[in-house]
N, C-alpha and C positions, 0 to 999 in steps of 0.2 A: 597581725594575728587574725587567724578567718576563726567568725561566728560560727557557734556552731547553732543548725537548723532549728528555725522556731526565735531566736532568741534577736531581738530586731532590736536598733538603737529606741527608736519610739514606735511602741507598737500601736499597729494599728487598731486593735480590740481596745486599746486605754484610751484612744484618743475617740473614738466614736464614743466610749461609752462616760467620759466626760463631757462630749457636745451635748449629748442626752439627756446627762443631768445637769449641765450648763445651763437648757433650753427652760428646762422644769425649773430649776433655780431662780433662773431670771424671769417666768412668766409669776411665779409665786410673789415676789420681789413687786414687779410692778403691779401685780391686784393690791399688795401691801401699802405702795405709796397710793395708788388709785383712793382707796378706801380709806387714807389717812388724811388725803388734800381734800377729796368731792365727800365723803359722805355724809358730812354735817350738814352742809348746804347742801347737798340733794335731800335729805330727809326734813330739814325745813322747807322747802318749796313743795315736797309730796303732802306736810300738816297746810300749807297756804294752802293748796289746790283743796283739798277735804275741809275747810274753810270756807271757803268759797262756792264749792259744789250744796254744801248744807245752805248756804243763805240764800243760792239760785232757785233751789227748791221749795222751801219757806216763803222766797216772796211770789214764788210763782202760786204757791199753794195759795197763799193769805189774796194774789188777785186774782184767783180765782174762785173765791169765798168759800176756800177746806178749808182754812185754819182754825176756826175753832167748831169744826164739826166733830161731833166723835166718833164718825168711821176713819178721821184723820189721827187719830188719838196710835194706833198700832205704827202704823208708817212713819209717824213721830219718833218714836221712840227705837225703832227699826235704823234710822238714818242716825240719830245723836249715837246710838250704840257701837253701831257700825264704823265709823269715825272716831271713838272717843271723845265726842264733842259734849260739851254741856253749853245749853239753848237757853234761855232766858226771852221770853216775848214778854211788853208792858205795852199798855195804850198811853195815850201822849198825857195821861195823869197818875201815871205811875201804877196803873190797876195792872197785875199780874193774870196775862190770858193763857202763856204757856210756859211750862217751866220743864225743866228734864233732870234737876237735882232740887236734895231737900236745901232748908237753910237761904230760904229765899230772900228774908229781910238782907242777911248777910252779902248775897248774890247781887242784890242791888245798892247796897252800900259800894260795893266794889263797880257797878256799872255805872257808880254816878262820880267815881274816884277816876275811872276812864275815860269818860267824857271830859271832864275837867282836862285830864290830862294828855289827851290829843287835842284839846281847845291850846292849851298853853304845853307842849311838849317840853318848853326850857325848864320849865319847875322839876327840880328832881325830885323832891317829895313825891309824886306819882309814878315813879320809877318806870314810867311808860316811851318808848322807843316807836315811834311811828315805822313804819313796811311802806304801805302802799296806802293811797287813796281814792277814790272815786265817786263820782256826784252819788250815789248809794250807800257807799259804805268806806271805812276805816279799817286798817290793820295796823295794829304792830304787836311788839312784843314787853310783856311784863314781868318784873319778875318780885316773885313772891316772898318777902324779906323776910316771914316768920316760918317761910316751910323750906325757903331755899330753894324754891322753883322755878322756872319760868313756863311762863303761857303764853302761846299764840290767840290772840285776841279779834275779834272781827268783831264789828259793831254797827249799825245803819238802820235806815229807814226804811219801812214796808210799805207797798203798795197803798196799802190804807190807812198810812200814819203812822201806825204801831212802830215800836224799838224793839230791835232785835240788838240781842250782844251771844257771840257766840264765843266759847273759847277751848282751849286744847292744851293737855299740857306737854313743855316740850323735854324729854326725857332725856334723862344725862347721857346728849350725844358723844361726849367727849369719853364717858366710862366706858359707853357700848364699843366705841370703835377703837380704844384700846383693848376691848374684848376682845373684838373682831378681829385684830391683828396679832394678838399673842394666837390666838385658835388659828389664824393663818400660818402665822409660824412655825406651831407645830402640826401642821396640813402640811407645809412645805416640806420640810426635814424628811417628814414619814416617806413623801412622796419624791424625793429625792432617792436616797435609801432605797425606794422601789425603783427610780425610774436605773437606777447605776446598777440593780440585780439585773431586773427587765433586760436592760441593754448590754449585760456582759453574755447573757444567755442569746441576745438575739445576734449583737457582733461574732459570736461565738461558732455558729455558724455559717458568715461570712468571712471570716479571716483562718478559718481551720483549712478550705482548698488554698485559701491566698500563700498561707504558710507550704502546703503542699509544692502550691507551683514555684517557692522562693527555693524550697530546697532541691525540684526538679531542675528548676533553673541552673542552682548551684554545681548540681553533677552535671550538666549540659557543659559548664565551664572547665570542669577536671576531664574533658569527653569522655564522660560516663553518659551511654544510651541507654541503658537497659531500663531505668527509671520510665516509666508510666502513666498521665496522669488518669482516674477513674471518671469517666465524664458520668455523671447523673442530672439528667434535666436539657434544660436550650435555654437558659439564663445565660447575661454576659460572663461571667466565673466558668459557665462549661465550655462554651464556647472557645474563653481562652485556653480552658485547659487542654480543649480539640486541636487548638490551633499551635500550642505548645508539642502536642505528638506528634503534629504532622512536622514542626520545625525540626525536632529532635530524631526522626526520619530521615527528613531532608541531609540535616546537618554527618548525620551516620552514614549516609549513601554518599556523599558530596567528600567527606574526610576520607572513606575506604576508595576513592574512585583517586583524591590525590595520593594517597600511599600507593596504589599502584603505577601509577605515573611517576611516581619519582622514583620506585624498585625498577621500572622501565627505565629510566631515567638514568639512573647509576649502572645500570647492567648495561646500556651503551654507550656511560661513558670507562666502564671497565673493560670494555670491549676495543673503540677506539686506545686506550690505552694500552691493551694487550697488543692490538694491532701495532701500536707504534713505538712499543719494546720490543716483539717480533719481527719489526720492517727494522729497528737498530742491530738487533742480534743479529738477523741475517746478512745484511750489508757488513758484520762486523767478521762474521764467522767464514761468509763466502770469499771476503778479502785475503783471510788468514791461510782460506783452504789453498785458493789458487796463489799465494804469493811463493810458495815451494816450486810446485808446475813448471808456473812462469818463466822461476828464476833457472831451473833447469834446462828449456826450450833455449831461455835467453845463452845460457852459458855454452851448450852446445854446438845451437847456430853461429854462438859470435867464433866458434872454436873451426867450425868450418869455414865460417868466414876466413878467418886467417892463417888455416892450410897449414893447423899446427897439427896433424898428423896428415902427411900427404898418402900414406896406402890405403890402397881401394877397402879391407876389412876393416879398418877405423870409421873411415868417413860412413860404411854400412853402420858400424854400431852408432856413431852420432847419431844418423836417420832413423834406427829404432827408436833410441830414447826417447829422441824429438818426436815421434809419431806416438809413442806408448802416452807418454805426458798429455799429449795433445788427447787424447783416445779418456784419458781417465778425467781430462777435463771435461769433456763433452758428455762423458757418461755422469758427472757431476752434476752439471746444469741441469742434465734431464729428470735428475731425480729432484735435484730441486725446485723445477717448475711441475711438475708432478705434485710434488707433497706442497707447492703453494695452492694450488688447485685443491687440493683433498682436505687444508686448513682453514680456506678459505670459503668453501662450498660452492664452488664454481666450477665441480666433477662433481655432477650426479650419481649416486648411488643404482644401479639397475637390479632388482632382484630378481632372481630366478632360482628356479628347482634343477637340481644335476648330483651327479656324480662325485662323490669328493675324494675318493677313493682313486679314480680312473685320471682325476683332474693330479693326484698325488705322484701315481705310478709314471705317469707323463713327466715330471718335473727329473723323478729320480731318474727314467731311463737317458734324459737328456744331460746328466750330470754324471753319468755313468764313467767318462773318463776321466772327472777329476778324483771319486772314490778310488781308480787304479791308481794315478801319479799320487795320491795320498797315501794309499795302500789302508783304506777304510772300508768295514763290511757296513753292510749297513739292512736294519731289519723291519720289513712293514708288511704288518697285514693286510692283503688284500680285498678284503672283505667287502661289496659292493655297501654303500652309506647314501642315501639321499638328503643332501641339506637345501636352506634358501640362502642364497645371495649374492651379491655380483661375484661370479664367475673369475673375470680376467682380475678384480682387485686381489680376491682370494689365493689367484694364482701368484701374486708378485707379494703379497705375505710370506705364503709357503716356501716361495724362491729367498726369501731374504732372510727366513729361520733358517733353512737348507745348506744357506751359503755361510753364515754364522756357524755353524754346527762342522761343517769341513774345516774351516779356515781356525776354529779352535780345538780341534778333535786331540787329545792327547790321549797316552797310555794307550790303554786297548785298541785305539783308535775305531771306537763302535759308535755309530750313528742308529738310532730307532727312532721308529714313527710309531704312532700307537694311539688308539681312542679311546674315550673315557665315556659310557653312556651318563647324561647327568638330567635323566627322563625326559624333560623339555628341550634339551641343548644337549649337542654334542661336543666334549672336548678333543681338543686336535694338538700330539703333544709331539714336539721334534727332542730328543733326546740325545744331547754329545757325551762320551765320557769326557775326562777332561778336568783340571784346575776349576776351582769354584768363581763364582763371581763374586767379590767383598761384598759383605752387609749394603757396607756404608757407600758402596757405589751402583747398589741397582736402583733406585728412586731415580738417578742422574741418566740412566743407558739407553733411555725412550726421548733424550734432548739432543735436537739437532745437533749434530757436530762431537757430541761428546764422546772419547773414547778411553774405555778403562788401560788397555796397553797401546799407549800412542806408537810407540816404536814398533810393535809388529803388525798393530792396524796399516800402520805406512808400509809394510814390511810386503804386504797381500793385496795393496792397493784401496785399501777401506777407505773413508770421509767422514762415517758417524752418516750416515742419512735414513740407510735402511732402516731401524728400527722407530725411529721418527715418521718413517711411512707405514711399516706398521701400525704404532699406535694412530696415525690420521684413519687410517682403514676402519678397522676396527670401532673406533668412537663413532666413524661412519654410520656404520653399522649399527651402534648400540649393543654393543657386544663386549663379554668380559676378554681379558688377555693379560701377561703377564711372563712370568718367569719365576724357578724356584730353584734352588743350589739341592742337590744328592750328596751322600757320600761319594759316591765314584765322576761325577758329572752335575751337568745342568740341563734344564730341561725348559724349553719355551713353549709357551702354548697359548692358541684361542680358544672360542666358542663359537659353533653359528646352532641356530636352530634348525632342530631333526625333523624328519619326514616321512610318513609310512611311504616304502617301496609299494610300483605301481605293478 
């Protein structure tokens, strides 16, 4: 069952524009795990470094004796703010030099609960979880049992002895980044959603030529040419689609070039075959003709051979017969190497301009004593006519309607000649009275050998040849001819083309 156009097992506009949002899916996908494995630990390592940055500062400050100046007092509080950090400075007797929150007894209740508990970390009563350490300072993490917090902690010594404890609290990373990934979620979706509109609109005009050229393609297959494809641009798409016209050209020139090669092709092998039913026929028909002849020649001579009429006016008639036989054989063969030449196109056609009239008169006045021993009149205008064509073909036509037209002449025994102007071409009609010719047997009266009354054909000396030379003439020529039944007779005629007199 053929698709019909457009309609693809898997098309390709579905399949890009799920790579699309395949691509969007899966990168949404891994920012989702990204942000679920890394971002707790990277947002505690961003509080250590802010941690760490704030105590680099402070001791730099305190050895450089700002710490308890009060143009330092702004930049203090600049830096804890900035960080979220709360700073606690004491000197090494618990005197409070800098604080960054209220509630300081409290602040140092809690600094001295950290101390403790980075001294002996295994006490869990301190709930404190050492980080990192360094000859300076202490980190870890605490967590705050009656708020339910935890805090990142720094703690260590200043330059000039003072105790610093810094700390930060660390914010329910685990809430946020379930935040962070339902809000991705629905980022994802949306933008999925977009990216499979995005990408049906953008495959949309990639696969609308692709579709084009599937269905060119497809008439290329039924060899349907006429299909076209529209090239816009010099992208690969127009290019194939340029290259598909030019195929579809190719393939139109290349097909129309073998149909005529093979109507060449059949036309000579219908031609060899015509040839080689007409080289049967003729071997079959020439046999048939001269097997009478022959057998007469034969019966004759063997009759004089053995001197079964010894008187001198016998043995004369033997020698005519024999001679007449002989005479109409030869007059046989010549028509029929004649008309193989005129079928076979191995007699030239010569045209010329003449007389057809003067070339007519000539035939009649040479026939003039078979019209007596007939006792036929016979009637033609004279009238001078200029036509084109071979001359001497035209004349052995005329002679063989001529001879037709006496040899069948009944009743009135009237023979006419007579022309038919037909403005371009002249018709040239020989007219006998005479019996009709059957319907059913004039198609047959132009084939070699054929004859409608065999027994008076044989009667006058006939063969069936003449009119088979006429029609070779004629087709020669390129010329109409034929035959038509009267009331009172029959009437054979050609055409050649007419000519203004000079």
């Amino acid at each position: 069952m053929k698709k019909k156009p457009g309609k693809i097992k898997k098309s390709i506009r579905v399949e890009i524009a799920l790579v699309i949002a395949g691509l969007v899916a899966g990168t949404v996908l891994l920012c989702w795990l990204l942000n679920a494995t890394f971002l707790e630990a990277y947002y505690t390592r961003n509080k250590q470094r802010v941690l760490m940055n704030a105590f680099d500062e402070i001791y730099n400050a305190d050895e450089a004796g700002r710490l308890t100046t009060a143009a330092y007092d702004v930049e203090f509080e600049n830096l804890c703010a900035a960080g979220n950090v709360t700073v606690l400075i004491t000197s090494a007797d618990g005197m409070v030099i800098r604080s960054s929150a209220y509630g300081v007894e409290e602040l140092q209740q809690q600094f001295l609960e950290i101390i403790m508990g980075s001294v002996d970390a295994e006490d869990e009563r301190y709930n404190f979880k050492r980080i990192d350490a360094s000859e300076r300072y202490v980190m870890g993490q605490k967590k705050d049992t009656r708020l339910g917090t935890d805090y990142l902690i720094l703690w260590g010594q200043l330059a000039n002895g003072e105790l610093m404890l810094a700390q930060t609290p660390l914010e329910s990373i685990r809430e946020s980044t379930g935040i962070a990934n339902r809000l991705l979620g629905y980022v994802g979706v949306f933008a999925i959603l977009i990216s499979v509109l995005i990408g049906s609109l953008i495959t949309k005009r990639i696969t609308t030529p692709i579709l084009q050229l599937s269905d060119i393609s497809r008439r290329m297959c039924e060899l349907d040419f006429e299909a076209k494809y529209q090239v816009r641009g010099d992208d690969e798409i127009q290019q194939l689609g340029s290259h598909m016209n030019q195929l579809s050209d190719t393939l139109e020139h290349t097909i129309a070039e073998l149909k005529r090669a093979n109507i060449c092709l059949r036309e000579d092998i219908e031609k060899k075959e015509q040839a080689d039913e007409m080289r049967r026929e003729f071997l079959s028909n020439v046999s048939h003709e001269l097997k009478t002849p022959l057998a007469l020649i034969r019966g004759y001579a063997e009759g004089l051979q053995e001197c079964v009429q010894d008187d001198p006016q016998s043995r004369e008639f033997y020698c005519e017969v024999i001679i007449d036989e002989a005479d109409k054989m030869n007059h046989m063969v010549k028509m029929l190497l004649n008309l193989n030449q005129l079928e076979f196109g191995s007699d030239v056609i010569g045209m010329q301009r003449f007389d057809v009239t003067e070339l007519i008169r000539g035939i009649v006045d040479n026939s003039a004593i078979l019209f007596e021993q007939n006792q036929i009149s016979v009637e033609f205008d004279e009238k001078p006519v200029y036509v084109w064509g071979d001359e001497f073909k035209i004349e052995e036509v005329v002679t063989n309607y001529l001879s037709n037209a006496i040899h069948h002449a009944a009743g009135e025994k009237r023979i006419r000649i007579f022309y038919t102007d037909r403005q371009t071409s002249l018709r040239i009609s020989v007219f006998n009275t005479g019996a009709p010719i059957p319907e059913e047997e004039i198609p047959h009266i132009w084939t070699k050998f054929y004859k409608v009354d065999k027994a008076r054909t044989r009667e006058y000396g006939g063969n069936g040849i003449g009119l088979s030379i006429v029609k070779a003439i004629m087709e020669a020529h390129h010329q109409a001819y034929g035959v038509c039944n009267h009331p009172d007779g029959v009437e054979f005629y050609f055409e050649l083309d007419i000519t203004a007199e000079r």
